[in-house]
C-alpha positions in Angstrom: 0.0 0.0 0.0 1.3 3.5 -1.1 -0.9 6.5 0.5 -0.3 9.0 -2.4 -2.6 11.6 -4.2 -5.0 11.8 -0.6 -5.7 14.9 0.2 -6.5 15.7 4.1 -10.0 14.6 5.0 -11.9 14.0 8.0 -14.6 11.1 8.1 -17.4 11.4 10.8 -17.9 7.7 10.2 -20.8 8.1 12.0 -22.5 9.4 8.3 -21.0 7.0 5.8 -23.6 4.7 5.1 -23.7 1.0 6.2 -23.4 -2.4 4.1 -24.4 -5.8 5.4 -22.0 -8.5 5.0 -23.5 -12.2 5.8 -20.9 -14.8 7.4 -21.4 -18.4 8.1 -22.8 -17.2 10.9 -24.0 -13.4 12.2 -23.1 -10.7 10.0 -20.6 -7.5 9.2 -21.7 -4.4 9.3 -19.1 -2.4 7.2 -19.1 1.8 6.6 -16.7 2.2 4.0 -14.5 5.2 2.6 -11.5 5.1 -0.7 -9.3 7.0 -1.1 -6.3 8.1 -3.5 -6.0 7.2 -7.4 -8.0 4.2 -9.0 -5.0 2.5 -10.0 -3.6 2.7 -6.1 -7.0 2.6 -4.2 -7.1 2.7 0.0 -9.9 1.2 1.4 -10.4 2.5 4.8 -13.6 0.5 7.0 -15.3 0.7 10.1 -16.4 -2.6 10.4 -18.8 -4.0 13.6 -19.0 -8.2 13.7 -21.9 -9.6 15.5 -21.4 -11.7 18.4 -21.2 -15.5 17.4 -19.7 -13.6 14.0 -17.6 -16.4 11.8 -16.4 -15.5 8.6 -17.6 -16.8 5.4 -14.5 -17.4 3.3 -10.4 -17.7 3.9 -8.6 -14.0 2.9 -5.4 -13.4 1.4 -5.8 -9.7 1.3 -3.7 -7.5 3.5 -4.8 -5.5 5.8 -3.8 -3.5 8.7 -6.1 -4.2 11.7 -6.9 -2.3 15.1 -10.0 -4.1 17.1 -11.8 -1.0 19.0 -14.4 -3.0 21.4 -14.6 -6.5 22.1 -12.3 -9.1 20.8 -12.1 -11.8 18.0 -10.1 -14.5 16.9 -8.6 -14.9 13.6 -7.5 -18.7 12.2 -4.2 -19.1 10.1 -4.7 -21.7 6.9 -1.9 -23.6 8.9 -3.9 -24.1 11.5 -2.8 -20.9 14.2 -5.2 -19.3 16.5 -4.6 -15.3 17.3 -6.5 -13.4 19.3 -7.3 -9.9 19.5 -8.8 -7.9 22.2 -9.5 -3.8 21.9 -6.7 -1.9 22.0 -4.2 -4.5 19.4 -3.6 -4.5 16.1 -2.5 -7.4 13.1 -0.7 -6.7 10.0 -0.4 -9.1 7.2 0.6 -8.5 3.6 -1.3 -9.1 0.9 -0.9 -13.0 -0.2 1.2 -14.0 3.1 -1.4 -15.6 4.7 -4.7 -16.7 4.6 -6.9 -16.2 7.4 -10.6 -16.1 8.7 -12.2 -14.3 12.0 -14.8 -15.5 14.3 -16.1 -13.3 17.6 -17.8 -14.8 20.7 -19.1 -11.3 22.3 -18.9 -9.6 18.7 -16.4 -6.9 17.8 -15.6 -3.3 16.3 -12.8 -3.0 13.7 -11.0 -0.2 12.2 -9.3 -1.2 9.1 -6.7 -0.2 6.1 -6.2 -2.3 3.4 
């Protein structure tokens, strides 16, 4: 990711319009926001799992990752369990490793990919 071409901006995230995401079980409630040139795009989300969330699919995207409320747990292809609790981050890289969330109590996510 190259943040280039963005001018400064605020977001009141609190007016950016929601999009429901279905898992496997409960849902994602995502407000979303891009920024910078097509060809180098930032997507920037606020993203709210339900409790008893569990993703629907494995991801290879990258993202940067910084849980606000609640906690979740995110599954490695190879089998690795890593938590996350408000206040940490994760960082993978796009294509490094494939990975799918699940909450118990639900979650809210602040995310840059």
């Amino acid at each position: 990711m190259k943040l280039s071409d963005i001018p400064f901006v605020t977001t009141d995230w609190s007016t950016v319009p929601t999009e429901r995401h279905a898992g496997d079980v409960g849902e994602a409630i995502w407000r979303v926001q891009f920024f910078g040139p097509a060809e180098n795009r930032v997507r920037v989300r606020m993203v709210e799992y339900s409790p008893g969330y569990e993703a629907d699919h494995w991801c290879s995207k990258g993202h940067i990752i910084l849980c606000l409320e609640g906690s979740m747990e995110t599954t490695l292809e190879d089998g690795r369990v890593m938590p996350l609790k408000a206040g940490m981050s994760y960082q993978v890289a796009d294509g490094a490793e494939a990975h799918r969330s699940r909450t118990v109590t639900g979650a809210k996510l602040f995310i840059v990919d």
